[in-house]
HTML snippet that shows the backbone in 3Dmol.js (N, CA, C, O; Angstrom):
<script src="https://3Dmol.org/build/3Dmol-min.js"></script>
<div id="view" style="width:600px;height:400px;position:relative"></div>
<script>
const pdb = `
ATOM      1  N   UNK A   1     104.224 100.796  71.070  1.00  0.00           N
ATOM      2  CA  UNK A   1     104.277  99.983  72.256  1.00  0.00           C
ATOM      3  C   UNK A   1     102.855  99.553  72.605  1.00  0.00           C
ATOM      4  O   UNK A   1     101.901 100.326  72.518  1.00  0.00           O
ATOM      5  N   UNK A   2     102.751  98.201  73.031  1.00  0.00           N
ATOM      6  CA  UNK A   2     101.091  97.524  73.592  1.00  0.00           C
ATOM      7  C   UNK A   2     101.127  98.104  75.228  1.00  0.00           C
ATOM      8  O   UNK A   2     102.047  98.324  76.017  1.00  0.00           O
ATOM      9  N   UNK A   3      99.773  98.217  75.293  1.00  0.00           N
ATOM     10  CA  UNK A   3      99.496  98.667  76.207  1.00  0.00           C
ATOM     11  C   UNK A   3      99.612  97.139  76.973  1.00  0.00           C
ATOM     12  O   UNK A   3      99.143  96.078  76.561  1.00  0.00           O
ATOM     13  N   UNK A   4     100.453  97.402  78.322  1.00  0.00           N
ATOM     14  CA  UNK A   4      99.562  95.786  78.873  1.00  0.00           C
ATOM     15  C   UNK A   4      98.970  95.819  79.649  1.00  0.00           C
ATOM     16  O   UNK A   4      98.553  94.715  79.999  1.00  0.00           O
ATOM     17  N   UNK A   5      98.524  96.968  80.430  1.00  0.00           N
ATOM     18  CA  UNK A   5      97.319  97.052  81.528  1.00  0.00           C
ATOM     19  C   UNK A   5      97.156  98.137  81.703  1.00  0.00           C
ATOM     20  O   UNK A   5      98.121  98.900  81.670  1.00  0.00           O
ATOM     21  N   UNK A   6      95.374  98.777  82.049  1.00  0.00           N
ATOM     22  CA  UNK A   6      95.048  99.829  82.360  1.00  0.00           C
ATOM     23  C   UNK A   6      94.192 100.194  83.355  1.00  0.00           C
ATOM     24  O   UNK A   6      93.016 100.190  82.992  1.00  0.00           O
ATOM     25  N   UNK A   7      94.392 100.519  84.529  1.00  0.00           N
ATOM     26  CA  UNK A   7      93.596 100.558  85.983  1.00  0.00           C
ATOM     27  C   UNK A   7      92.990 101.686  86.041  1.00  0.00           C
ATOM     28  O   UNK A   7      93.426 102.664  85.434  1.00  0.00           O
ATOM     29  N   UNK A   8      91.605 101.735  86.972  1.00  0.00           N
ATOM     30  CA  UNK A   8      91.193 102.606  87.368  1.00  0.00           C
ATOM     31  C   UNK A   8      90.644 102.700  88.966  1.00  0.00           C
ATOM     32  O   UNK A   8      90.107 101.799  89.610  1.00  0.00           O
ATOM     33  N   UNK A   9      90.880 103.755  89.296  1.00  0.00           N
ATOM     34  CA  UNK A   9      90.250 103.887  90.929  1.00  0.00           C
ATOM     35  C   UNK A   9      90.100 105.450  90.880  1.00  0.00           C
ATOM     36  O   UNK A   9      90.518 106.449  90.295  1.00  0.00           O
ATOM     37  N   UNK A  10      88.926 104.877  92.219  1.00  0.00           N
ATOM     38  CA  UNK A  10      88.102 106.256  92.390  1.00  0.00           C
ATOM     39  C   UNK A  10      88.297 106.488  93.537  1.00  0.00           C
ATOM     40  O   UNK A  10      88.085 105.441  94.149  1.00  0.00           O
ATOM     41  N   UNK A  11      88.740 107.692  94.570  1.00  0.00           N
ATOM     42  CA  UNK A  11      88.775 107.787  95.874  1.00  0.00           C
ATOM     43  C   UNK A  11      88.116 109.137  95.977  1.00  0.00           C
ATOM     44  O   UNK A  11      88.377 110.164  95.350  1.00  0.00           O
ATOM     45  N   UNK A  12      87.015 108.868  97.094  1.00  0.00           N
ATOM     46  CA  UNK A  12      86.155 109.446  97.827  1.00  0.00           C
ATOM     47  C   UNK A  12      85.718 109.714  99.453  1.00  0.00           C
ATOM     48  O   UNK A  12      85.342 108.834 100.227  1.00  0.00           O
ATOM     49  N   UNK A  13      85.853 111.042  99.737  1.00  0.00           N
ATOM     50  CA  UNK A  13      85.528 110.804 100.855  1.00  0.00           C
ATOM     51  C   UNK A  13      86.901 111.100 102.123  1.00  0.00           C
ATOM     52  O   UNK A  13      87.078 110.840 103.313  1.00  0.00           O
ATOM     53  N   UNK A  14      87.696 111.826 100.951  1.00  0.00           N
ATOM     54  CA  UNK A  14      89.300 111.658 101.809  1.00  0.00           C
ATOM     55  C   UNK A  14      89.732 111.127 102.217  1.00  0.00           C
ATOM     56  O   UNK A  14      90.164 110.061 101.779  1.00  0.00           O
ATOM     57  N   UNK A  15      89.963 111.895 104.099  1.00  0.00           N
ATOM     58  CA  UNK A  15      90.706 110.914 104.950  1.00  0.00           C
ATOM     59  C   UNK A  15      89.981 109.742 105.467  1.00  0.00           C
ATOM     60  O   UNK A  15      90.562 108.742 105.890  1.00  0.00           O
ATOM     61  N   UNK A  16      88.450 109.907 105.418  1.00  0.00           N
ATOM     62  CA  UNK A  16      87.742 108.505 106.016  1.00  0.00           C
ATOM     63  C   UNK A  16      87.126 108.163 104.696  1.00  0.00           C
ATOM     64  O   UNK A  16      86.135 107.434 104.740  1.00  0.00           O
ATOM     65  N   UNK A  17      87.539 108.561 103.559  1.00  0.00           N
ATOM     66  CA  UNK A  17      86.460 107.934 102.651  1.00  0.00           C
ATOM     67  C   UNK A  17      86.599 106.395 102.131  1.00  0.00           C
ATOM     68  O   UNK A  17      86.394 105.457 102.901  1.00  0.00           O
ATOM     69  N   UNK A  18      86.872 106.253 101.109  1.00  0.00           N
ATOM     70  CA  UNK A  18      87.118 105.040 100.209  1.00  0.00           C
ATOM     71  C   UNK A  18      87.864 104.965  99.222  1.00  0.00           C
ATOM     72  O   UNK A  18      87.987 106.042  98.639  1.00  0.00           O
ATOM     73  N   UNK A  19      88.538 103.941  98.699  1.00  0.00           N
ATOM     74  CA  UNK A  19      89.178 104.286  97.268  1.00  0.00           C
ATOM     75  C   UNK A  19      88.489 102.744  96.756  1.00  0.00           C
ATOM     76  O   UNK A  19      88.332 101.899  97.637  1.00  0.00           O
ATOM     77  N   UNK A  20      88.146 102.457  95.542  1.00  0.00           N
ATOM     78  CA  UNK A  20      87.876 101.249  95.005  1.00  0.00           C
ATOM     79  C   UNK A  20      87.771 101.342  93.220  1.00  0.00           C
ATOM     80  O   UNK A  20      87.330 102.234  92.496  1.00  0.00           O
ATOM     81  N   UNK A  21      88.388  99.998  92.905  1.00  0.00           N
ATOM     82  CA  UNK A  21      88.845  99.970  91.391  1.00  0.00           C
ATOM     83  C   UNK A  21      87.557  99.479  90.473  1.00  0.00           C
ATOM     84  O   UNK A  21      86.614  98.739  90.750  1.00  0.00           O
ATOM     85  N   UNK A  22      87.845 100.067  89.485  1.00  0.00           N
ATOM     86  CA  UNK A  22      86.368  99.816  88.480  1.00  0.00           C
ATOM     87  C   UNK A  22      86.192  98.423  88.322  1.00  0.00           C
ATOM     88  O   UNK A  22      85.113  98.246  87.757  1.00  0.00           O
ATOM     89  N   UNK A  23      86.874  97.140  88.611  1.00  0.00           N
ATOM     90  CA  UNK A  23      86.611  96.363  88.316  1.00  0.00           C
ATOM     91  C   UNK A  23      86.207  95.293  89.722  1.00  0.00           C
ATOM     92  O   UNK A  23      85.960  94.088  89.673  1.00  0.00           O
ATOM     93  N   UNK A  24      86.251  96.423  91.254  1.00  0.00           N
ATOM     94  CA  UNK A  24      86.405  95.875  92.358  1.00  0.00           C
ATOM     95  C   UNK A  24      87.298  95.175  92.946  1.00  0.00           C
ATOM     96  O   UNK A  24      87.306  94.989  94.163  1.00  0.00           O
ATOM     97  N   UNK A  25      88.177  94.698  92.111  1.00  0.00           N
ATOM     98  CA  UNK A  25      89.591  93.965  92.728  1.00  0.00           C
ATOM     99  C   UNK A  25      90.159  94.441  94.100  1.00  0.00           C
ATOM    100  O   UNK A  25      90.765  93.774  94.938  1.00  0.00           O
ATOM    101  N   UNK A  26      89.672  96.303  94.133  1.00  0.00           N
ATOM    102  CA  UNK A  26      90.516  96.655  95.446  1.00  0.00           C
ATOM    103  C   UNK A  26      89.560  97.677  95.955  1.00  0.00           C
ATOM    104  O   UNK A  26      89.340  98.707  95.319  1.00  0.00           O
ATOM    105  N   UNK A  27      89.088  97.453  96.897  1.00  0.00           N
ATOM    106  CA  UNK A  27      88.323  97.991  98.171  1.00  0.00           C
ATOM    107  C   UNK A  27      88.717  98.504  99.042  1.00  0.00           C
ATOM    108  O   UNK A  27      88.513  97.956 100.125  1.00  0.00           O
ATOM    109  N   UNK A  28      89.413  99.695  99.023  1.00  0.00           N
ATOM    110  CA  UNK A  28      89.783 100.014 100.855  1.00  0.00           C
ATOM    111  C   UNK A  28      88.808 101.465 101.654  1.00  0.00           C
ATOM    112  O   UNK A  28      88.440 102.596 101.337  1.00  0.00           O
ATOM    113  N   UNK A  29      88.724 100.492 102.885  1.00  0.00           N
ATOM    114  CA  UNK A  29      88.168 101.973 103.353  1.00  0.00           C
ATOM    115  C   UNK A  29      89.496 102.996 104.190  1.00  0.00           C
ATOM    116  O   UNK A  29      90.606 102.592 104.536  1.00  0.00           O
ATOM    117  N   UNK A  30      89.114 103.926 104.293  1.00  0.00           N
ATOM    118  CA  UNK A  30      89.979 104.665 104.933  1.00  0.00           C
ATOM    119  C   UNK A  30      89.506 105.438 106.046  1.00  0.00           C
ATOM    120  O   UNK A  30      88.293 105.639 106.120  1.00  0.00           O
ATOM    121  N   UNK A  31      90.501 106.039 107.182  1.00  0.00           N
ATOM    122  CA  UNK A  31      90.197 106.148 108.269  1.00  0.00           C
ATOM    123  C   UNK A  31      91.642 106.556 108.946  1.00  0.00           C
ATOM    124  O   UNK A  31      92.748 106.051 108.750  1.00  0.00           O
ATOM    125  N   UNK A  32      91.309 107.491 109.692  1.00  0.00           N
ATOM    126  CA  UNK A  32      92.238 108.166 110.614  1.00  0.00           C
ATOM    127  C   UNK A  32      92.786 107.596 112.187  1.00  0.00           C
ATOM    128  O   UNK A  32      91.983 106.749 112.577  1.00  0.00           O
ATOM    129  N   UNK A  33      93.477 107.728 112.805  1.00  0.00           N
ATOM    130  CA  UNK A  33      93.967 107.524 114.014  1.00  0.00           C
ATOM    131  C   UNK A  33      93.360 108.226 114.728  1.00  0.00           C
ATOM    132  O   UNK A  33      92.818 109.277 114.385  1.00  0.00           O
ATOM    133  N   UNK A  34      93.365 107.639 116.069  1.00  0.00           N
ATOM    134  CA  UNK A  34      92.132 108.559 117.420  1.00  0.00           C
ATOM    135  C   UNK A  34      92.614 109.172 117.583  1.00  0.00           C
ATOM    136  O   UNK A  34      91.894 110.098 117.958  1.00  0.00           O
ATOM    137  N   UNK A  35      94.462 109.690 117.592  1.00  0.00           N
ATOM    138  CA  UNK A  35      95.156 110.470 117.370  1.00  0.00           C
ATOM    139  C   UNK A  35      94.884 111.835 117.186  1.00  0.00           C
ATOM    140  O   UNK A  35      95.187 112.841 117.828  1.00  0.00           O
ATOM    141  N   UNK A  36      94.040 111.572 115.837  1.00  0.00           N
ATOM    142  CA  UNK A  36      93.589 112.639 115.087  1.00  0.00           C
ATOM    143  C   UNK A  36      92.365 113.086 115.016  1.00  0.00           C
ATOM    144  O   UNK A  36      91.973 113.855 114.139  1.00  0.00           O
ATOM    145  N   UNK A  37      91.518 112.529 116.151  1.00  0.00           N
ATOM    146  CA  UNK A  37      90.312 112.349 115.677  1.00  0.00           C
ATOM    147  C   UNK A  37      89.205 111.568 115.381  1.00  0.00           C
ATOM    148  O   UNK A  37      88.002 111.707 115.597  1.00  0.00           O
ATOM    149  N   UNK A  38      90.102 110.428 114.655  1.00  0.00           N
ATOM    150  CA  UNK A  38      89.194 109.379 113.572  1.00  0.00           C
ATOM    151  C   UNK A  38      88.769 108.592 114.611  1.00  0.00           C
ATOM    152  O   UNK A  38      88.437 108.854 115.768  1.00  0.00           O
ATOM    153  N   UNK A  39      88.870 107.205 113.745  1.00  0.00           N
ATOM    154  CA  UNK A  39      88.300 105.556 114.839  1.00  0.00           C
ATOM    155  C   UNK A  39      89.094 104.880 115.149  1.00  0.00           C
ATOM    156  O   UNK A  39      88.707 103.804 115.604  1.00  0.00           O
ATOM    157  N   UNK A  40      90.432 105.096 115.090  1.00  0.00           N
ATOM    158  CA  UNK A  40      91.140 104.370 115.563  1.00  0.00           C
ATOM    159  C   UNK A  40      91.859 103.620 114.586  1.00  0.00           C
ATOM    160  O   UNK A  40      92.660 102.790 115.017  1.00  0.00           O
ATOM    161  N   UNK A  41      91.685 103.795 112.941  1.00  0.00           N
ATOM    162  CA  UNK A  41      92.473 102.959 111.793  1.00  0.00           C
ATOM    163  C   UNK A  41      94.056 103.291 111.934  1.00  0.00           C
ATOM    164  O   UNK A  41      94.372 104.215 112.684  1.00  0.00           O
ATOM    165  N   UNK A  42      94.957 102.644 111.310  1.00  0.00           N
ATOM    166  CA  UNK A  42      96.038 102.983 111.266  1.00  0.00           C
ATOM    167  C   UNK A  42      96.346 104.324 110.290  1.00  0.00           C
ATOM    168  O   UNK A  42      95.763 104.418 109.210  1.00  0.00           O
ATOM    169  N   UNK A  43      97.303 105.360 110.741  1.00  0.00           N
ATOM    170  CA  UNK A  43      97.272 106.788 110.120  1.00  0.00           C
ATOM    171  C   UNK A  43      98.282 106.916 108.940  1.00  0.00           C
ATOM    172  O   UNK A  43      98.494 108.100 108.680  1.00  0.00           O
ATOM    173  N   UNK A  44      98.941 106.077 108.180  1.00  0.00           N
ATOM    174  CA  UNK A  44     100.053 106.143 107.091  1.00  0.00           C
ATOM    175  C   UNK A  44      99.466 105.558 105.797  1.00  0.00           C
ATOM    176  O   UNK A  44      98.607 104.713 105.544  1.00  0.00           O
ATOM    177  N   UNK A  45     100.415 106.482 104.962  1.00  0.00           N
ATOM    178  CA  UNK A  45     100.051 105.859 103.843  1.00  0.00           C
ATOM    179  C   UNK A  45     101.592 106.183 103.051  1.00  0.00           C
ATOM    180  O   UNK A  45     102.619 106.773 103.385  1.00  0.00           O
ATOM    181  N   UNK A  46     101.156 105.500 101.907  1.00  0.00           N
ATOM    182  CA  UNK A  46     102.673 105.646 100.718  1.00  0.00           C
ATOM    183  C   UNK A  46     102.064 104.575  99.749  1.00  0.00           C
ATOM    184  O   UNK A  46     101.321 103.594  99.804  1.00  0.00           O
ATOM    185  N   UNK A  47     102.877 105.394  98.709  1.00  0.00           N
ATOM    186  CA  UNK A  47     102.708 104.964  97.396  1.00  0.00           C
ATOM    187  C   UNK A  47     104.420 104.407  96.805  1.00  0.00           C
ATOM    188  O   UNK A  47     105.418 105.102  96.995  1.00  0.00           O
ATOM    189  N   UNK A  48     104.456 102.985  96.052  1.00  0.00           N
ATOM    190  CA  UNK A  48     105.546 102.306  95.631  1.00  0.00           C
ATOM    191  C   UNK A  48     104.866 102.028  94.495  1.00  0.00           C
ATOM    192  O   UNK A  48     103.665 101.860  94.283  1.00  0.00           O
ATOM    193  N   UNK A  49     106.016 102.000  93.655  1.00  0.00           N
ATOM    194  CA  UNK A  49     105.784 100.667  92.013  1.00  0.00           C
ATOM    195  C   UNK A  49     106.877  99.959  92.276  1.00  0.00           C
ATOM    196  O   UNK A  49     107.659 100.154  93.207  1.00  0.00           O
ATOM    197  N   UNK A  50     106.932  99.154  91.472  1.00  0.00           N
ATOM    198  CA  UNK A  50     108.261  98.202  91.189  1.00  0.00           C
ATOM    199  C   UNK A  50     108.250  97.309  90.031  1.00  0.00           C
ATOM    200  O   UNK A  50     107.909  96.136  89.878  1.00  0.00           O
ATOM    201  N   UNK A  51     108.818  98.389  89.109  1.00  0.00           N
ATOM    202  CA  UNK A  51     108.927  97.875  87.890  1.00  0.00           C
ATOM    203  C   UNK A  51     109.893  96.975  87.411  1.00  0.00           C
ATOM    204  O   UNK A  51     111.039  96.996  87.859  1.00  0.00           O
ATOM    205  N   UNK A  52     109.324  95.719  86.026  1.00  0.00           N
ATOM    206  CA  UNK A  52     110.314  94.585  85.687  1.00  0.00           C
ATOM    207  C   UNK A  52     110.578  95.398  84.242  1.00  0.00           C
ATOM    208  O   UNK A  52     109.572  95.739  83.619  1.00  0.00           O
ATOM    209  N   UNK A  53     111.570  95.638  83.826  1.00  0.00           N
ATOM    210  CA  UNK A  53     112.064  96.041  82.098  1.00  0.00           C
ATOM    211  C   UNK A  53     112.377  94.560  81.793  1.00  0.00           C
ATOM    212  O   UNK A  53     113.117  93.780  82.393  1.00  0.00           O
ATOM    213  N   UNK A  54     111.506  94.363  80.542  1.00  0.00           N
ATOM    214  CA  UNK A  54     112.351  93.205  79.467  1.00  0.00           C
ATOM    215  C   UNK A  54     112.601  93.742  78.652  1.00  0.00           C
ATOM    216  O   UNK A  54     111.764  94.309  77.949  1.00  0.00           O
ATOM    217  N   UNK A  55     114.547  93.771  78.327  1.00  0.00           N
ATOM    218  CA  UNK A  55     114.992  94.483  77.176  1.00  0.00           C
ATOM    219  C   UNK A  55     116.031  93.397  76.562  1.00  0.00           C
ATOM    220  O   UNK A  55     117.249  93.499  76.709  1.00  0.00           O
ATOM    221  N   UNK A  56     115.344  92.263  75.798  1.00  0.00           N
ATOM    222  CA  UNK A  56     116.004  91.309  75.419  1.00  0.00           C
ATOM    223  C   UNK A  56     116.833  91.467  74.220  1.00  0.00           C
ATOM    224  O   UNK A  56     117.638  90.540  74.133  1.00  0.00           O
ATOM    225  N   UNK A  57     116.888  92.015  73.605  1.00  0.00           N
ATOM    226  CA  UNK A  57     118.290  92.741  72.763  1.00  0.00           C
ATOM    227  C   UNK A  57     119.300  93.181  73.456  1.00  0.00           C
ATOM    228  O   UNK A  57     120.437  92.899  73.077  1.00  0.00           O
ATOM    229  N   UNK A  58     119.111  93.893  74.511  1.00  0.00           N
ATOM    230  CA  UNK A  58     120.772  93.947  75.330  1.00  0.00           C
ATOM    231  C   UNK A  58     121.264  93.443  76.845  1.00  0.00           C
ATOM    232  O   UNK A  58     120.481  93.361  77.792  1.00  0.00           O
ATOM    233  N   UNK A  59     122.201  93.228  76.897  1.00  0.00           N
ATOM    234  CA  UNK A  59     122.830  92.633  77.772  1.00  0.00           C
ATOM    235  C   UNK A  59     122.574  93.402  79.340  1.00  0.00           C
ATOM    236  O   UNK A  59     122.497  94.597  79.627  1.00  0.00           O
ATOM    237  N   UNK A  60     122.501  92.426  80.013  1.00  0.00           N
ATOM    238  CA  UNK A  60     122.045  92.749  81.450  1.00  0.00           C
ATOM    239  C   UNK A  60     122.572  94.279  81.881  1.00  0.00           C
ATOM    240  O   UNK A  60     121.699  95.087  82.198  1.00  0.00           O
ATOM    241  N   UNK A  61     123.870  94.672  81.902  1.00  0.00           N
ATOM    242  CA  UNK A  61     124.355  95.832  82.081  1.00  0.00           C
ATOM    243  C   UNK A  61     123.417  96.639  81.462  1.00  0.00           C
ATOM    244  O   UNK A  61     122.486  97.098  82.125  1.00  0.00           O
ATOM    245  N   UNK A  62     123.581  96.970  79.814  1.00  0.00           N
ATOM    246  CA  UNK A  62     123.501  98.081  79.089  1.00  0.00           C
ATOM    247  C   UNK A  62     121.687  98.134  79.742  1.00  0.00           C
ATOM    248  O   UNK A  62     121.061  99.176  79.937  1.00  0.00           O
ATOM    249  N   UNK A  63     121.312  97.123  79.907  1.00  0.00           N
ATOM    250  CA  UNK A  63     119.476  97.042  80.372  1.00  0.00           C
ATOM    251  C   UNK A  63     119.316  98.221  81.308  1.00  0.00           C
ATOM    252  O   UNK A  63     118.668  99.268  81.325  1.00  0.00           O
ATOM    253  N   UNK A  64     120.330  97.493  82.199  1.00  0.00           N
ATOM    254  CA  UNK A  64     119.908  98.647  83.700  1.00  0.00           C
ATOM    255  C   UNK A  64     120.542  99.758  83.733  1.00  0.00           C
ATOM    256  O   UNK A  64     120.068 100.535  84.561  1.00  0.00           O
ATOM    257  N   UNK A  65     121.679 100.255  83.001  1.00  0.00           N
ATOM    258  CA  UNK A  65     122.031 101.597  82.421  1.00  0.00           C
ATOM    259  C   UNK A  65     120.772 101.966  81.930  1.00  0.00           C
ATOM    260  O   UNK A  65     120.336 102.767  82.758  1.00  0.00           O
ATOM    261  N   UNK A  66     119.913 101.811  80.992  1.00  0.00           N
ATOM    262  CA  UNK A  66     118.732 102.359  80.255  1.00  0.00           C
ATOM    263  C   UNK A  66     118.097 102.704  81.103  1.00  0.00           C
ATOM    264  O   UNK A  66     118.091 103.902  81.385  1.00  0.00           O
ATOM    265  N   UNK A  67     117.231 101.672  81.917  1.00  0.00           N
ATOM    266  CA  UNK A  67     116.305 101.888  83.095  1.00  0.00           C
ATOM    267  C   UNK A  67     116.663 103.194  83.390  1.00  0.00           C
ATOM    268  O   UNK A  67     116.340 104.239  82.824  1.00  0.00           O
ATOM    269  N   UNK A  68     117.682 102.909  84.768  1.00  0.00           N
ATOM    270  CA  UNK A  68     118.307 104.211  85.586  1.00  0.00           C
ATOM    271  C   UNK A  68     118.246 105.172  84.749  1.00  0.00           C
ATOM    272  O   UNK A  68     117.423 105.963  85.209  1.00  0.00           O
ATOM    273  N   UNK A  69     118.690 105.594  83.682  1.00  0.00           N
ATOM    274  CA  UNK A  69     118.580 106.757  82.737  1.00  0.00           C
ATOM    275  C   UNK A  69     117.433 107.483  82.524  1.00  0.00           C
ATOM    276  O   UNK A  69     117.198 108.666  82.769  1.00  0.00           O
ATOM    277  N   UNK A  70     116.547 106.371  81.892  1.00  0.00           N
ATOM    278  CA  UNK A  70     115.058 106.414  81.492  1.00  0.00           C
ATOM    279  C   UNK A  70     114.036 107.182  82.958  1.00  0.00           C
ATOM    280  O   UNK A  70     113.315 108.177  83.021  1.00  0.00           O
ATOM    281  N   UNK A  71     114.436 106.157  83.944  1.00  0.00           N
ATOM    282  CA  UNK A  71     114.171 106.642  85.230  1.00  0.00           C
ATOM    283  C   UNK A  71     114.522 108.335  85.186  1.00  0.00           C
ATOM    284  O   UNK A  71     113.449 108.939  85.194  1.00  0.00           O
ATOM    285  N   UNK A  72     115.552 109.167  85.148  1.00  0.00           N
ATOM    286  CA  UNK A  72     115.897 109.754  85.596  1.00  0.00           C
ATOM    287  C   UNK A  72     115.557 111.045  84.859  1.00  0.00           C
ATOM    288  O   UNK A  72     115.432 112.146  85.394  1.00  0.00           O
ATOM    289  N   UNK A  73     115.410 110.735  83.423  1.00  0.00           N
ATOM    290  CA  UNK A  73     114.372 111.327  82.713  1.00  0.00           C
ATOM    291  C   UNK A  73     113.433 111.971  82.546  1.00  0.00           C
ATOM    292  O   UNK A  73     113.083 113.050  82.068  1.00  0.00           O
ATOM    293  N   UNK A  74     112.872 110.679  83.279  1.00  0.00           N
ATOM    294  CA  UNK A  74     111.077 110.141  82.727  1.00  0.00           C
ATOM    295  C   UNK A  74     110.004 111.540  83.817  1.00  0.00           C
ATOM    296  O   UNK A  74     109.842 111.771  85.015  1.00  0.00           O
ATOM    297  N   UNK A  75     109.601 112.037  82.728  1.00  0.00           N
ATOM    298  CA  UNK A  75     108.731 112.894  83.510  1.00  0.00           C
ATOM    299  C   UNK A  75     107.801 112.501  84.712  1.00  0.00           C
ATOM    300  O   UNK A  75     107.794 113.083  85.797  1.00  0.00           O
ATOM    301  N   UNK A  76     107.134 111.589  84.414  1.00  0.00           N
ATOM    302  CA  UNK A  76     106.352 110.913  85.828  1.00  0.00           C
ATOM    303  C   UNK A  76     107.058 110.471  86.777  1.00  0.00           C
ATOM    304  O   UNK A  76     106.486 110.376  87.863  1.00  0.00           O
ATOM    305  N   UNK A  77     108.437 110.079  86.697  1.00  0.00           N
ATOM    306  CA  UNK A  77     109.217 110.288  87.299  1.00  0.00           C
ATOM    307  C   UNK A  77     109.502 111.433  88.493  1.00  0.00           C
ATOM    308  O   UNK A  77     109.119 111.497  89.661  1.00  0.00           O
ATOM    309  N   UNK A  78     110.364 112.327  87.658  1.00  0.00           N
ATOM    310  CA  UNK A  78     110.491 113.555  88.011  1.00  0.00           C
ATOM    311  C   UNK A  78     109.186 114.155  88.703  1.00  0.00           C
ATOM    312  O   UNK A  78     109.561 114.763  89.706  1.00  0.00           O
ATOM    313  N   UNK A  79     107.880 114.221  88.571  1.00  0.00           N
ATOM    314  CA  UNK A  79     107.163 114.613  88.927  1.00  0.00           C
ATOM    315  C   UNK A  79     106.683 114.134  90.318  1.00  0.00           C
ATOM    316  O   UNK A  79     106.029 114.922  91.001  1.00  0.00           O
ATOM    317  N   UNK A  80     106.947 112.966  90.758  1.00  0.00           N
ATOM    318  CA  UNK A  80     106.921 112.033  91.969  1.00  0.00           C
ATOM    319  C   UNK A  80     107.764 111.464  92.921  1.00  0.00           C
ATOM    320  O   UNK A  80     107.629 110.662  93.845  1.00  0.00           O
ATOM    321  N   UNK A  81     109.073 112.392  92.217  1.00  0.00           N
ATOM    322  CA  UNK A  81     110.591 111.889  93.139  1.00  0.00           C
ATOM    323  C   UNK A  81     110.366 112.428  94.480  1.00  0.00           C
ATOM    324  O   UNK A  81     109.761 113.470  94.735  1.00  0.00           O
ATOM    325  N   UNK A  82     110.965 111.539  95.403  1.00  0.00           N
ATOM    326  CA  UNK A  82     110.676 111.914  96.486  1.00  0.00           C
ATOM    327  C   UNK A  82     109.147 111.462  97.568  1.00  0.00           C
ATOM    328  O   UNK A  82     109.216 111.165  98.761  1.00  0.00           O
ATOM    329  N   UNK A  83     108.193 111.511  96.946  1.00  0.00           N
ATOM    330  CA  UNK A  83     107.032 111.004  97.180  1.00  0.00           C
ATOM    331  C   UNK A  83     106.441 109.707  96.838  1.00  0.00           C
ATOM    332  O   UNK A  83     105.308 109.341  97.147  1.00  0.00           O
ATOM    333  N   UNK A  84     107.393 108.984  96.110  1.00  0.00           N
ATOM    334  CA  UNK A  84     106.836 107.732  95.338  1.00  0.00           C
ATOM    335  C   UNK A  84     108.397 106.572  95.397  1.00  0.00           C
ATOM    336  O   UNK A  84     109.502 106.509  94.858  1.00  0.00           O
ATOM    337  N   UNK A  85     107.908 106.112  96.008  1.00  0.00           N
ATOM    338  CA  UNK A  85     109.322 104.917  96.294  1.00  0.00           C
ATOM    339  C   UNK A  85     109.165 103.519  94.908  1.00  0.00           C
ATOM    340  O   UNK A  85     108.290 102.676  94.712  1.00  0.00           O
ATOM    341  N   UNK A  86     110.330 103.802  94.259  1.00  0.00           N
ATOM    342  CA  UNK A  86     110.757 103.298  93.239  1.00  0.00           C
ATOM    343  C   UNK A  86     111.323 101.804  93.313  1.00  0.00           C
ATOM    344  O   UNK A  86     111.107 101.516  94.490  1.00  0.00           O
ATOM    345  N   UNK A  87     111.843 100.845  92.800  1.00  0.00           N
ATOM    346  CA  UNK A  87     112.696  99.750  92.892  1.00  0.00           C
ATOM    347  C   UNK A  87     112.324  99.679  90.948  1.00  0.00           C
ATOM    348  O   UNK A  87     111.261  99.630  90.330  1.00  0.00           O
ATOM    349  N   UNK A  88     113.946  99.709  90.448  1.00  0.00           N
ATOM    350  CA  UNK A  88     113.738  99.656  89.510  1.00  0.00           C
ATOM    351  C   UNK A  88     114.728  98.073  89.285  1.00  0.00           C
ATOM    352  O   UNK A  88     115.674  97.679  89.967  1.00  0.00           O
ATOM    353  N   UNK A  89     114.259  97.604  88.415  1.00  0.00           N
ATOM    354  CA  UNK A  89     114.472  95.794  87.911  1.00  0.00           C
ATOM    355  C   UNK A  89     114.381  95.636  85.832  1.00  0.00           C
ATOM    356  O   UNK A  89     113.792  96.264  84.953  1.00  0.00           O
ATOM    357  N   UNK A  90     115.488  94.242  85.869  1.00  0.00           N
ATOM    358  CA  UNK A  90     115.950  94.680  84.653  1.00  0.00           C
ATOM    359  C   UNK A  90     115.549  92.704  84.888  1.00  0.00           C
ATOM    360  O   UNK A  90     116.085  92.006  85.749  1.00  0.00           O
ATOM    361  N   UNK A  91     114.501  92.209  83.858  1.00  0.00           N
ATOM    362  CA  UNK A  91     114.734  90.809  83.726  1.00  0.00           C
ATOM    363  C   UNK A  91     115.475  90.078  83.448  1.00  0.00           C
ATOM    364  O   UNK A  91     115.679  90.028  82.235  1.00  0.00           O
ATOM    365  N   UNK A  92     116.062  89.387  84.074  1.00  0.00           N
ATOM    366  CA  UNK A  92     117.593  87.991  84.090  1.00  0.00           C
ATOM    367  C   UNK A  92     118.125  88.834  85.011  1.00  0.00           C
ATOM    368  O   UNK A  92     119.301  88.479  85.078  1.00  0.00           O
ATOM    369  N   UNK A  93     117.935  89.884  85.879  1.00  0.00           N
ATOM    370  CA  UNK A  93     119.160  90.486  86.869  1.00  0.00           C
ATOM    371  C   UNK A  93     118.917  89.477  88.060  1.00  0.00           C
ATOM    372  O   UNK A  93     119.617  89.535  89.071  1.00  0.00           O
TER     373      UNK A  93
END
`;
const viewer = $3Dmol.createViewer("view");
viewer.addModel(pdb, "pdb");
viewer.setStyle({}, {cartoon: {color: "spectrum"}});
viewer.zoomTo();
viewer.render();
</script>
């Protein structure tokens, strides 16, 4: 399988630090609620993907049977259920 992309980010500094990607595309600072302490930034966070499968040998069904399966599987998966909000997608659906 080709790789088709490979990211990197560095986060520093925790709850007020920074996170930013080796190539700079993404800059954020971070920061807490007065709530808590901080300056007043907004206090949430979450992590999503939302993956497209192109599985042009089979038919739209048998596609998203695989996915869901594969999904259900898939160790990185499993390792992030619950903590990592998913939307899984099958191209032509």
């Amino acid at each position: 399988m080709d790789r088709l992309h490979t990211a990197e980010a560095t986060a520093a500094g925790a709850r007020t630090g920074q996170v930013r990607t080796s190539d700079g595309r993404l800059d954020v600072h971070l920061s807490r609620p007065a709530e808590t302490g901080g300056d007043g930034g907004p206090g949430y966070s979450g992590l999503g993907v939302d993956p497209t499968a192109r599985l042009p040998a089979l038919d739209a069904e048998e596609g998203r049977a695989l996915v869901e399966r594969t999904h259900t599987i898939c160790p990185h998966s499993r390792a992030t259920r619950g903590d990592v909000e998913v939307g899984l997608h099958v191209a032509g659906d």
